[in-house]
C-alpha positions as a Markdown table, in Angstrom:
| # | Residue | x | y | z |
|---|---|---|---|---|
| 1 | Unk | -13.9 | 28.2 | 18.7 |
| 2 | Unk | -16.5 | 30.5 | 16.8 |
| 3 | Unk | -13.4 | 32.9 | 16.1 |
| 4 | Unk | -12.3 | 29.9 | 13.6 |
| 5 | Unk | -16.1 | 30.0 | 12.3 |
| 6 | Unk | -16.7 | 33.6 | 12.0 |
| 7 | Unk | -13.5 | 35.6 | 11.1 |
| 8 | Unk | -12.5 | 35.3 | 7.2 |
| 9 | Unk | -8.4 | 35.8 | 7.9 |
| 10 | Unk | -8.5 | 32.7 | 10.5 |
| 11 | Unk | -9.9 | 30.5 | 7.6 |
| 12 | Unk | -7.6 | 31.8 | 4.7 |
| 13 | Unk | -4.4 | 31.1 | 7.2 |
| 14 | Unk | -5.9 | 27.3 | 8.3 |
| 15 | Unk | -6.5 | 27.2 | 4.6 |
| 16 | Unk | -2.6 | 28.4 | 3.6 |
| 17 | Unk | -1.5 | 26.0 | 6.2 |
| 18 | Unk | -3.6 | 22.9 | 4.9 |
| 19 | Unk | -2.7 | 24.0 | 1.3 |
| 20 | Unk | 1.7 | 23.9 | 2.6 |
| 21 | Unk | 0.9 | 20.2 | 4.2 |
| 22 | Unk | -0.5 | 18.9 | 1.1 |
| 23 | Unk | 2.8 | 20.3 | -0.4 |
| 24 | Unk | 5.0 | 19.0 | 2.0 |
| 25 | Unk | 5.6 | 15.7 | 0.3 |
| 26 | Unk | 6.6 | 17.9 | -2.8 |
| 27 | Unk | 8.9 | 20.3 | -0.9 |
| 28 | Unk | 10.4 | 17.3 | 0.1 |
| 29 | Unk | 11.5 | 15.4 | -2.8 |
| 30 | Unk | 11.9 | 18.5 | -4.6 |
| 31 | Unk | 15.0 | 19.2 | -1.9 |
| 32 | Unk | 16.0 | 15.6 | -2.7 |
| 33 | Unk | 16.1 | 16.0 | -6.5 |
| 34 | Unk | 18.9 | 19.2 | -6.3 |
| 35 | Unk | 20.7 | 17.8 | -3.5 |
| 36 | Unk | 19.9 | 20.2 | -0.4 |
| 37 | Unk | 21.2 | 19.8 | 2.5 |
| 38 | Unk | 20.8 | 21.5 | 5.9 |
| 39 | Unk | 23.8 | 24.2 | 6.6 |
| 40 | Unk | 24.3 | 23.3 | 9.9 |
| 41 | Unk | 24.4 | 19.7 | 8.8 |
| 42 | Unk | 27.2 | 21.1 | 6.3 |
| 43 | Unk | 29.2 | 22.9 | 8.7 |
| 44 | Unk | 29.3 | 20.3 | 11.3 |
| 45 | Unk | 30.7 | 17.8 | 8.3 |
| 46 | Unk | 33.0 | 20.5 | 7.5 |
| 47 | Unk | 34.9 | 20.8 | 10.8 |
| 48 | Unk | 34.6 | 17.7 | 11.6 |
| 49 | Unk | 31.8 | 17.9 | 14.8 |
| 50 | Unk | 29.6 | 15.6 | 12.9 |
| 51 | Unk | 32.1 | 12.7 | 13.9 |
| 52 | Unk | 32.5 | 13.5 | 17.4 |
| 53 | Unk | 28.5 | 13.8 | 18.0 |
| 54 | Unk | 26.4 | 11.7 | 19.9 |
| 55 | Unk | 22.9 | 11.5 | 19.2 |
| 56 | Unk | 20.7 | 12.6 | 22.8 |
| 57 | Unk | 17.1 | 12.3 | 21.1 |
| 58 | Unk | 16.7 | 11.2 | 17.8 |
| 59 | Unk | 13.5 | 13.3 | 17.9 |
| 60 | Unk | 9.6 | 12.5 | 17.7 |
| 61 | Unk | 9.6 | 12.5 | 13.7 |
| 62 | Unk | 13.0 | 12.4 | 13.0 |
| 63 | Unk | 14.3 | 13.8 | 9.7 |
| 64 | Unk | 10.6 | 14.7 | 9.2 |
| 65 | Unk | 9.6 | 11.6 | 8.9 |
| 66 | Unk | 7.8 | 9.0 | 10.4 |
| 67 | Unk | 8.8 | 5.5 | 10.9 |
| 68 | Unk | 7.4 | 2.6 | 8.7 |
| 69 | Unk | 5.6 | 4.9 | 6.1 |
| 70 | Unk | 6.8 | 5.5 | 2.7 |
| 71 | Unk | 8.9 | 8.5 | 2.0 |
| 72 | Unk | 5.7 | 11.0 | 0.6 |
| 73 | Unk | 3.6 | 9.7 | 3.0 |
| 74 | Unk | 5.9 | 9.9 | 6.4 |
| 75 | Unk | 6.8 | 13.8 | 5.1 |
| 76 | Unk | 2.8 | 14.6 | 4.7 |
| 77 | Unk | 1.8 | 13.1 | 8.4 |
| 78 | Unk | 5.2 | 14.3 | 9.9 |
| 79 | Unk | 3.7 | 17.6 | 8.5 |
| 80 | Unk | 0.3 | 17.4 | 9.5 |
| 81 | Unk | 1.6 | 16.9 | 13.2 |
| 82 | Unk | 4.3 | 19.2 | 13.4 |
| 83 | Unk | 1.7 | 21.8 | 12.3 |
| 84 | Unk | -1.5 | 20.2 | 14.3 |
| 85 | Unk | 1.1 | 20.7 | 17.5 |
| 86 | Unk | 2.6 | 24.3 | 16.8 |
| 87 | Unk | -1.0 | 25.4 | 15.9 |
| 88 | Unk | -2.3 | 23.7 | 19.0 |
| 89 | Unk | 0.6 | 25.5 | 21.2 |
| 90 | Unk | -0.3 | 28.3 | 20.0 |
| 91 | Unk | -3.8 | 28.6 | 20.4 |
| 92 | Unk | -3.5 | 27.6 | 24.0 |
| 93 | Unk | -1.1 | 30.7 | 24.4 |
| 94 | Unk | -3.2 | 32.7 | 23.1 |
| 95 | Unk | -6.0 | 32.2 | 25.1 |
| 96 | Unk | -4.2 | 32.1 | 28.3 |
| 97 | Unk | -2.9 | 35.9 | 27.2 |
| 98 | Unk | -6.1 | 36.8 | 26.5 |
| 99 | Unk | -7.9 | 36.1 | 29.9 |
């Protein structure tokens, strides 16, 4: 872990990644305010797939979200996890490579 201590460009990116969780939340409402959508989401409605799927795994924080907490506050853990994870993967890769 002294990598994370010692060399500057591991604490600007933890820093850009902290900084785009705390704006998660925003990112989000922001896409519900213009109306996004997801394209594959579009194109399933489109051609008609989205009637004829079954759901397999509605996921670990579906529609990045989580469960019983408000809107904001689901978005911010959902992305506090889904980058505490990645990160962690990640990591762990990396040192296996390295040895």
């Amino acid at each position: 872990m002294n990598a994370v201590s010692t060399e500057p460009w591991v604490r600007r990116a933890l820093l850009g990644l902290l900084v785009l969780v705390v704006l998660a939340p925003l990112f989000g409402w922001a896409a519900g305010t213009v109306g996004y959508a997801e394209p594959l989401e579009n194109a399933a409605e489109e051609t008609g797939a989205a009637d004829a799927a079954s759901q397999l795994n509605a996921g670990v924080l579906p529609d990045y979200s989580v469960p019983g907490l408000g809107s904001s506050l689901g978005t911010a853990v959902s992305a506090a996890v889904g980058t505490g994870l990645t990160l962690a993967v990640c990591l762990g890769l990396g040192r296996l490579l390295a040895q």
